[in-house]
N, C-alpha and C positions, 0 to 999 in steps of 0.2 A: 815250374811246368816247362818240360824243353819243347823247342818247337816240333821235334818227331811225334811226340804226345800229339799236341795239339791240333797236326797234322793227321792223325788216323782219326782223332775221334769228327774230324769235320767231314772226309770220308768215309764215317759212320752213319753221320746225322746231316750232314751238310752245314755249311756257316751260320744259316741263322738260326741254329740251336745249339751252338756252343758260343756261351760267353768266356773271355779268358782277359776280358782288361778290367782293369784295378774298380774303378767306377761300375762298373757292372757287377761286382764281385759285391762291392760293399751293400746293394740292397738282398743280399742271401748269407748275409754273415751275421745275421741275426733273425729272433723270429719277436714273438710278443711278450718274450720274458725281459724285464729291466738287467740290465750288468750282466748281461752274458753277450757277448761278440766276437767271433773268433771267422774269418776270412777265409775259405774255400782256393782251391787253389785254381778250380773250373766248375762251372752248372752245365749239365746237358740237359736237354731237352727232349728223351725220347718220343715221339710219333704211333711207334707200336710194340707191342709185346715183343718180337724179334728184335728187339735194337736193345730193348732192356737185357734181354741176354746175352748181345753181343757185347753192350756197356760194361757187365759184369766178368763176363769173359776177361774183357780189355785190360778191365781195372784189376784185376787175380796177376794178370805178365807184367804188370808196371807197378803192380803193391800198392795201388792209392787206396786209401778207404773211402768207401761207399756209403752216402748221406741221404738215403730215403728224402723228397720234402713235396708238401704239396702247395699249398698256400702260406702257408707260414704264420696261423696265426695259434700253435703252440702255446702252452702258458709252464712250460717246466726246459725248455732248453733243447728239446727232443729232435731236432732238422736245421741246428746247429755242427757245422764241421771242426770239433773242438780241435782235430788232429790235420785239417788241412784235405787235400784227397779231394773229390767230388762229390759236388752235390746234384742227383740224381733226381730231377723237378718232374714230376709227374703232370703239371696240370695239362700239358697237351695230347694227353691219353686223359679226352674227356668226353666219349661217346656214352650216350645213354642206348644200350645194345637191345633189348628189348622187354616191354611191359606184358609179361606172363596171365592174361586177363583167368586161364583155365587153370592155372598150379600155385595164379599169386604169387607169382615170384618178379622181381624184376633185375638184370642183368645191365651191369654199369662196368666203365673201365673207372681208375681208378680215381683219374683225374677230376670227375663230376661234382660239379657244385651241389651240398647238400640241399639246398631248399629249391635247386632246380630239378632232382631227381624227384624230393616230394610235389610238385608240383604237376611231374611227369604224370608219377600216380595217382593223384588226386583228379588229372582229365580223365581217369579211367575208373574213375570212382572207385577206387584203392586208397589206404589208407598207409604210411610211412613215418613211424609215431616218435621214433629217435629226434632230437631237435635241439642239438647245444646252441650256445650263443651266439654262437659265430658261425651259423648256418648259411647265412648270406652269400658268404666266401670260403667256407672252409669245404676242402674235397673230401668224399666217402673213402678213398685210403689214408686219409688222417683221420679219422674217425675211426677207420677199423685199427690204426698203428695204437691210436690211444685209446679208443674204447669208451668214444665220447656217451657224453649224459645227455643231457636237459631237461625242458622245463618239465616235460612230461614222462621222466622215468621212474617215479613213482608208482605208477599204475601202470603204463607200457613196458618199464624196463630201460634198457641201454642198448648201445648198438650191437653186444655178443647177443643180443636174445634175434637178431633179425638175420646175422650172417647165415646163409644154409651154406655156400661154396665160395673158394678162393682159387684162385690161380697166382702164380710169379715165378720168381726165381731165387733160388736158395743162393749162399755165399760163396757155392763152388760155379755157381753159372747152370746147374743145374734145373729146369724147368719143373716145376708141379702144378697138383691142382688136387684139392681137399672138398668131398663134400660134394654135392649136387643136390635136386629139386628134390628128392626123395623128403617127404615129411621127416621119416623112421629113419634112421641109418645108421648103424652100430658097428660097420665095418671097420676095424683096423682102431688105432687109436684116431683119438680128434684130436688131429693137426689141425683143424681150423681153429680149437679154442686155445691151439697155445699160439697160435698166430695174432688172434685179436690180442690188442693190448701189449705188443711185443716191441711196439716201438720203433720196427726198422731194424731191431739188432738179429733175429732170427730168417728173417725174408723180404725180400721185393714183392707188395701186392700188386700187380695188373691190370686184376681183371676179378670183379666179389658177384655171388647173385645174395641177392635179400630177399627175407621173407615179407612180403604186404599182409594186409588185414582189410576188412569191411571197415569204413570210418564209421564213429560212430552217432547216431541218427538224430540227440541233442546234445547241447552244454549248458550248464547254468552257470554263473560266473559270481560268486559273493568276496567282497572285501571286506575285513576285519580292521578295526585299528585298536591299538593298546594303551593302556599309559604306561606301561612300563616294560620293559622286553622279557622279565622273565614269564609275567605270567602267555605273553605271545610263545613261549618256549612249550608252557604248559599246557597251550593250547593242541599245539601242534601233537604230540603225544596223548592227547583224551583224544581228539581225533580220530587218529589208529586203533586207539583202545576202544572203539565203540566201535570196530569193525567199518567203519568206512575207508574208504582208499579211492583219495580223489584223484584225479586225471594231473593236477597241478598243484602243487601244497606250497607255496612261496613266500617268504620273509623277507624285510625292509625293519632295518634301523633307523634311530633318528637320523643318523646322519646320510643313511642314503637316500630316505623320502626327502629332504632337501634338496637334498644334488639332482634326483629326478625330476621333483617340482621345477625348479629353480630352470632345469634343459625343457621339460618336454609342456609346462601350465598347465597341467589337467584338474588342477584342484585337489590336488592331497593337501590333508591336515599337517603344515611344520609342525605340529605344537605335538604330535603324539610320539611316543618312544616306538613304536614299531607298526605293522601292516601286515597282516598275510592275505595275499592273494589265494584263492580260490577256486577253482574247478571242476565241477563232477559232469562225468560223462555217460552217456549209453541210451538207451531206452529211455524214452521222454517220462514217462511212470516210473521209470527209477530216479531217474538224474531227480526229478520233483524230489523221490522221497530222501535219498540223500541228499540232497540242498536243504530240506528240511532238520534231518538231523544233524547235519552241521552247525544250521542257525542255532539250535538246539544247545549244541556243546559250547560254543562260542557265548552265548549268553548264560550256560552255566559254568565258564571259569572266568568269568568276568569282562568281554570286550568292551570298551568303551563305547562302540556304534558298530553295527554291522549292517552292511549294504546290497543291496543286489543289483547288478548288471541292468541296464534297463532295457538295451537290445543288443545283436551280435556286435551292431556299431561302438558298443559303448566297451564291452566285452575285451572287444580286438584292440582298443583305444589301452584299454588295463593291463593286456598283455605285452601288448608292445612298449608300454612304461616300465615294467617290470624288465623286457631285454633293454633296454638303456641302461640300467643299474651302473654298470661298470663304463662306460661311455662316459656317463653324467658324473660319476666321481675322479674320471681321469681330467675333466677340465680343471680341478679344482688347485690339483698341483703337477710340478714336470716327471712325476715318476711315480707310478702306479704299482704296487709291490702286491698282487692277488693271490691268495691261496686257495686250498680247498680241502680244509681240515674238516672230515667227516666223523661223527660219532653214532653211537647206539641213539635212539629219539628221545628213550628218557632222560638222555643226559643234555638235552638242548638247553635248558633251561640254565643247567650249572656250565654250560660251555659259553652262552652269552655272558654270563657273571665272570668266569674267568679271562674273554676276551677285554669288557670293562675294566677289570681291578689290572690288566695287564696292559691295557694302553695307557692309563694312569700313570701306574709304576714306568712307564719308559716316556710318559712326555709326549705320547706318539697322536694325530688323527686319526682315527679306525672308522671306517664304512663297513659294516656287514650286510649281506644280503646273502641268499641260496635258495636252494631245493630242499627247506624245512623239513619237508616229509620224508626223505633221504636221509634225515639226518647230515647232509653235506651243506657247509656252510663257507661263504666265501670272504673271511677276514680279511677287508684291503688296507693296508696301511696309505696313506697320501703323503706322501715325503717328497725329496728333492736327491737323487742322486749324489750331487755333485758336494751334499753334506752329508762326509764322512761319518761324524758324530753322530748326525739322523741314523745312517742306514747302517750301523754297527748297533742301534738302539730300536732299529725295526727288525732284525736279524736275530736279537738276542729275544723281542717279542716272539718271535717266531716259534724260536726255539721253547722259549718257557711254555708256549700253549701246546705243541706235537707232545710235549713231554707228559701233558696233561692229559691230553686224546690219546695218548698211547697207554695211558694208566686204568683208562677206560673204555677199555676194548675198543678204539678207535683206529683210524688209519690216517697214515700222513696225505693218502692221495686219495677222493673219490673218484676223481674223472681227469684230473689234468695229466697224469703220469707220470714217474717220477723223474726221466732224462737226465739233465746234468744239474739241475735246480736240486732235487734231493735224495741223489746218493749217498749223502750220509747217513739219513733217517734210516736207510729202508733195511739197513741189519738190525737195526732199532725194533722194529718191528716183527720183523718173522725169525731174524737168529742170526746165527752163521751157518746152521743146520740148511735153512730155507736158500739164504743166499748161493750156499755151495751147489746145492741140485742145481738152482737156475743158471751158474756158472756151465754144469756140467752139459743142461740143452743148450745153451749159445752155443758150447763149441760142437756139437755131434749137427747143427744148422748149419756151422758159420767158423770152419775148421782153422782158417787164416785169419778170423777176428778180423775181417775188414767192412763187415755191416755196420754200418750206425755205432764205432768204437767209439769210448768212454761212456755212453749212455747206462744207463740204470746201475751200472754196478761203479764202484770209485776205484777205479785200476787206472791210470795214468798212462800206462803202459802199453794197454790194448791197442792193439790194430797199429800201433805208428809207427814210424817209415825210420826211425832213428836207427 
């Protein structure tokens, strides 16, 4: 980075939004993926929408590539600078712009903390029902880059079902905006829905509005334990199959009801193979009568004990144990390897079996836990880095299972994305057919390949300065 560089972009942004020394670099040369780290060669920090376009401007006359990031806490490699160039930090564009109380909408930049915008909405008695893990910290254009989940996207959806509008800046510096409050809008194609989920490689988001909802009016909250995990598989699936669709449908392995006991003392059973958490929402007369037929289904394929919430306090205490899952298994060793192999629901049951006969065969610690109902399940291996043998035997675990999930109509990504983590899967998956289209929209977004290069597709080549 010569100092002419680094000189415009400070007369860009001013100095204390361009970081350009070594020690400043290294906490954005990675995000929350293990074994991936690659060094940035400057972070800016834009302010406002107009600087994001000047940024992008800047970087087109100097060829750097452009690294979307907001908080950094990624789980596939996606706001990592694999090619060097800058990285393009958003979280100081983090104005909550306004709570829409008559169209239900509400207007965020991009930078906003997720559980601070639901929070937003919930003083306005609005409802904001997207909610991955890392809500705490994680901003709503990393949510829309990846198309985050959570606990409650089973019955709510994901974060493409709340987008209505987008704003940023395409890869020529070009300005747009997709979408408005309009319920209906069929005009033109939706640029917004190839935007979610894009990863950074097609645009700069800004500035999103989302759709709110009425929260809803009760919950009931029942936990389930098993003695063995398939039939907690089987469970999950009669569930569906009786037409219920609860608000929360959640899975614990033995080994991660440990790990959470063991972090958070609430009293889970060590002794059971598995747990599903619980929750039905809406109408206090309904939530009654679905909590009923749950208990129902639960005692007819066998739970061991089934429970019920005894107030919202105990409730919120069960949920909040359920977001520790991944927290409470990363103390156990130095390297947390998560995935989020998704399948069809009926196949829950044979996807736990093939996770066990697959950590066996490779020697490996496996923690599962997910979004049961989703079918999205989050195989962690618990290893050590720095043992090559381990993580060449957690990698080929990997591998033997997408191979499995892929044989059954499954997908290597529900929610994390695929970034630099799994590029190789992802022709695996839809083709070379599929791949090529999605080649063909990066370039007619992002004519220089200098958005978010090496991301989703495994071209080595993209975007770099060589």
């Amino acid at each position: 980075m010569t100092k002419a560089t680094l000189d415009k972009l400070t007369e860009l942004l001013g100095a204390t939004n361009v970081l350009h020394e070594k020690e400043d670099l290294l906490t954005f040369s990675y995000d929350a993926t293990p074994e991936i780290q690659h060094l940035p060669d400057v972070v800016v920090f834009p302010t406002t929408s107009e600087q994001v376009i000047d940024l992008v401007k800047f970087a087109r006359e100097e060829g750097l590539p452009i690294v979307p990031r907001g908080s950094g806490t990624g789980l596939s490699g996606g706001s990592i600078a694999v090619n060097g160039g800058m990285v393009l930090c958003l979280t100081r564009l983090n104005k909550i712009l306004e709570i829409d109380e008559e169209n239900l909408t509400g207007t965020v930049q991009a930078g906003v903390i997720t559980l601070d915008f639901f929070n937003a909405a919930s003083a306005k008695g609005l409802f904001y029902p997207p909610d991955p893990g890392s809500q705490k910290i994680s901003t709503l254009g990393g949510n829309i880059a990846e198309d985050a989940g959570g606990l409650r996207g089973l019955k709510y959806g994901v974060t493409r079902d709340y987008v209505m509008a987008l704003s940023g800046v395409l890869g020529d510096g070009m300005p747009f905006t997709t979408g408005g409050k309009s319920v209906k809008d069929v005009a033109g194609y939706a640029l917004k829905d190839l935007l979610v989920g894009s990863e950074g490689t097609l645009g700069i988001i800004t500035e999103a509005t989302f759709k709110l909802v009425p929260p809803p009016q009760a919950k009931r909250t029942l936990l389930a334990y098993f003695k063995d995990i398939r039939t907690a598989g089987e469970a999950v699936a009669s569930i569906i199959a009786a037409k219920i669709i609860p608000s929360t449908l959640e899975i614990m392995d033995n080994a991660t009801i440990k790990c959470v006991e063991d972090y958070a003392n609430i009293g889970l059973p060590c002794e059971m193979a598995a747990l599903l958490l619980i929750e039905v929402d809406g109408h206090p007369a309904v939530g009654a009568e679905e909590a009923d037929g749950v208990k129902a289904v639960l005692h007819k394929v066998g739970a061991a004990e089934v429970h019920e919430a005894a107030d919202a306090d105990h409730a919120a205490q069960l949920a909040a144990a359920r977001r520790t899952a991944l927290s409470a298994l990363a103390r156990v060793s130095p390297t947390t390897l998560l995935e989020d192999a998704t399948v069809p629901r009926s196949r829950l049951a044979d996807t736990f079996d093939e996770i066990e006969r697959l950590g066996e065969k490779f020697n490996l610690k496996v923690g599962t836990f997910g979004h049961a109902g989703d079918g999205n399940l989050h195989p962690t291996v618990l290893c050590d880095e720095r043992n090559r043998d381990e993580m060449e035997r957690a990698h080929a675990f990997y591998h033997e299972l997408y191979e499995k999930v892929l044989a059954w109509g499954g997908t290597v990504s529900g929610e994390h994305g695929i970034g630099l983590a799994k590029r190789d899967y992802l022709e695996k998956q839809i083709g070379v057919g599929g791949v090529n289209i999605m080649r063909r929209i990066k370039h007619s977004f992002d004519p220089g390949g200098l958005l978010n290069p090496g991301k989703i597709f495994n071209d080595a080549t993209e975007g770099s300065r060589d």
